[in-house]
C-alpha positions as CSV (number, residue, x, y, z in Angstrom):
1,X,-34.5,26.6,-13.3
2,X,-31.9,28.8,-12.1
3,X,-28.2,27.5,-12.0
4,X,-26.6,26.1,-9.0
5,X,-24.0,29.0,-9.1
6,X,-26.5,31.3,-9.4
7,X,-28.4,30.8,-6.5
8,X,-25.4,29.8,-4.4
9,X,-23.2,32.3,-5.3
10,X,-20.4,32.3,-2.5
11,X,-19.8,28.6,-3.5
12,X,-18.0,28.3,-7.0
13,X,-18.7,24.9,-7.5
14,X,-16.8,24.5,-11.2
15,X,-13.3,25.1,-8.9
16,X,-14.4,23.7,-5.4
17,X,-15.2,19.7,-7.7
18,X,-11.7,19.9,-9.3
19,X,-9.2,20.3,-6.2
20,X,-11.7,18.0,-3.9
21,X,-11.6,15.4,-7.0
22,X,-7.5,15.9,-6.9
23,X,-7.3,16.0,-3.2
24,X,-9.6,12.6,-2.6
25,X,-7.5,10.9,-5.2
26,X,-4.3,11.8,-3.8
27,X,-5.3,10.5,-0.3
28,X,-6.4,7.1,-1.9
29,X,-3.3,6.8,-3.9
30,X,-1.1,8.3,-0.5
31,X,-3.2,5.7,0.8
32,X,-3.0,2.5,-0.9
33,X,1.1,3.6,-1.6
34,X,1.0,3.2,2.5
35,X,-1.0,0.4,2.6
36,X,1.6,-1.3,-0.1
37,X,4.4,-0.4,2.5
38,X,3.3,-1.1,5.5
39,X,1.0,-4.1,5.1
40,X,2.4,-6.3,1.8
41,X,6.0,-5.3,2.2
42,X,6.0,-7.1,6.2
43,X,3.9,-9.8,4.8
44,X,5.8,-10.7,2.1
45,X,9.1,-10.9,4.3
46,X,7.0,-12.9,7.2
47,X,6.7,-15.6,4.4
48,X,10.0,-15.2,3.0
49,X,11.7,-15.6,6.4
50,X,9.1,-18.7,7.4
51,X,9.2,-20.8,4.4
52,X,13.2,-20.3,4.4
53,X,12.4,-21.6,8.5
54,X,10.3,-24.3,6.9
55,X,12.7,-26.0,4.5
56,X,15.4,-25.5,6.8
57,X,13.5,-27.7,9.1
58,X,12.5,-29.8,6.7
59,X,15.3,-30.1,4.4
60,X,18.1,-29.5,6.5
61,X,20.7,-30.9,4.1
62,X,19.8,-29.0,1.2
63,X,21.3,-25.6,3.6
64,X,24.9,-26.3,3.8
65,X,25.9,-24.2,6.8
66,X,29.3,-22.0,6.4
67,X,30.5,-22.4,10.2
68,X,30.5,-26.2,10.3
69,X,32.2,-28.6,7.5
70,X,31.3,-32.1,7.2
């Protein structure tokens, strides 16, 4: 049993694993930092803005508009 390096010797496999290791786990974490962006960032201010929609038209009183004194 010969080595891998040995008997592929153009292919230097102890520093091709490293920077394809480094470079597939900076792409995940590139992209779930993306995905934490784009997706949950929207998301979460979709149900901010619609539960503050929500109670307004629920609990209209409890929102004291500025423009309008009673």
């Amino acid at each position: 049993m010969r080595p891998i390096s040995l008997i592929f010797p153009s292919l230097p496999l102890s520093s091709l694993f490293p920077s394809l290791l480094s470079f597939s786990s900076s792409i995940s974490i590139l992209h779930f930092h993306f995905k934490l962006r784009f997706s949950f960032f929207p998301s979460f201010i979709h149900i901010y803005i619609h539960t503050l929609i929500y109670t307004h038209t629920l609990h209209p009183d409890s929102f004291i508009p500025t423009s309008q004194t009673v």
